[in-house]
C-alpha positions as CSV (number, residue, x, y, z in Angstrom):
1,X,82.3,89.2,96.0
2,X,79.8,90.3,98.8
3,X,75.9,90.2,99.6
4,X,74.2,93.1,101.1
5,X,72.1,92.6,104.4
6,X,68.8,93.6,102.8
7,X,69.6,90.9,99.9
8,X,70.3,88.2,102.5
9,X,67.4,89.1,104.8
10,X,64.9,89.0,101.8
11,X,66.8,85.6,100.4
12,X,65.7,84.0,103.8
13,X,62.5,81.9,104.7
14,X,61.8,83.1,108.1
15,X,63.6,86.3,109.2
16,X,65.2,85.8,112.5
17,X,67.4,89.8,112.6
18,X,66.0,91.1,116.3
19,X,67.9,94.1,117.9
20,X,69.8,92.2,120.2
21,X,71.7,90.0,117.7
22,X,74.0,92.7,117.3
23,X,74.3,94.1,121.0
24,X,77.2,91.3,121.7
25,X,80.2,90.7,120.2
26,X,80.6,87.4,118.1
27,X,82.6,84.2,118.8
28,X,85.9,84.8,116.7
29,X,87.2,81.5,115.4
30,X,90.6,81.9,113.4
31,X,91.6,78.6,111.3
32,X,94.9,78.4,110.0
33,X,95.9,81.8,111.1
34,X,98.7,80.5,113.7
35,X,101.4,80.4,110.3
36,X,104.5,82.2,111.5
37,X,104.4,84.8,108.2
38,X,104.0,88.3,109.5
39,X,101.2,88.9,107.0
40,X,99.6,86.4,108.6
41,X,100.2,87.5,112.0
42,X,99.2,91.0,110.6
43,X,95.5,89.9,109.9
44,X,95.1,87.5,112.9
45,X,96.4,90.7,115.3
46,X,93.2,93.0,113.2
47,X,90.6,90.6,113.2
48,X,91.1,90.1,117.2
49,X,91.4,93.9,117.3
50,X,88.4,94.9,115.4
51,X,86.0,92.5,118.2
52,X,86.6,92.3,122.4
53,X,87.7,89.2,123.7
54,X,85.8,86.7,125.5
55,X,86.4,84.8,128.7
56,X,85.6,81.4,127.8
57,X,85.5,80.5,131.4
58,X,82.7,83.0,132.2
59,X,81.1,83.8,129.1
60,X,77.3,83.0,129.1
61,X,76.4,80.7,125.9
62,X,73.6,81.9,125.8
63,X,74.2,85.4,124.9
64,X,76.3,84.3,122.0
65,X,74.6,85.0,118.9
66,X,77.0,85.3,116.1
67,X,79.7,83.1,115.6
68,X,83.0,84.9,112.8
69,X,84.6,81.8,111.2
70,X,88.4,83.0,109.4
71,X,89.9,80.1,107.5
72,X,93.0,80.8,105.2
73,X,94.1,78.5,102.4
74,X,97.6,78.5,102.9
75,X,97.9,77.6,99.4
76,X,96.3,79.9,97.7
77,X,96.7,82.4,100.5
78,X,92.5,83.2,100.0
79,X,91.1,84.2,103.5
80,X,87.3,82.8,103.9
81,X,85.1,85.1,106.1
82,X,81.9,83.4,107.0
83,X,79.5,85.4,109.7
């Protein structure tokens, strides 16, 4: 299942899309992705691939926008993807 951005933009109350949201990279959170399966390790390695790293020692908190939450259910092996 998936929402376009047009639908989600016209589902909200106050539109807050400007420009710069997107001229950063988001904060890449990965839950549960640390399993030791290579399939798991496969998808980990391309979600860290697709986005540059940060240096959390340097990175300004203010330009972070966008925060890309990855949670898989290790039981039912069903990766969430919440941006």
């Amino acid at each position: 299942q998936y929402s376009l951005i047009r639908d989600v933009v016209s589902a909200l109350r106050r539109h807050r899309m400007h420009e710069q949201q997107f001229s950063h990279p988001p904060l890449l959170v990965l839950s549960n992705l640390g399993l030791p399966q290579m399939h798991v390790k496969l998808v980990a390695g391309m979600f860290q691939g697709m986005f540059p790293t940060l240096n959390v020692h340097r990175v300004n908190l203010n330009s972070i926008r966008r925060c890309l939450l990855l949670t898989l259910d290790s039981e039912s092996q069903l990766l969430e993807f919440r941006h």
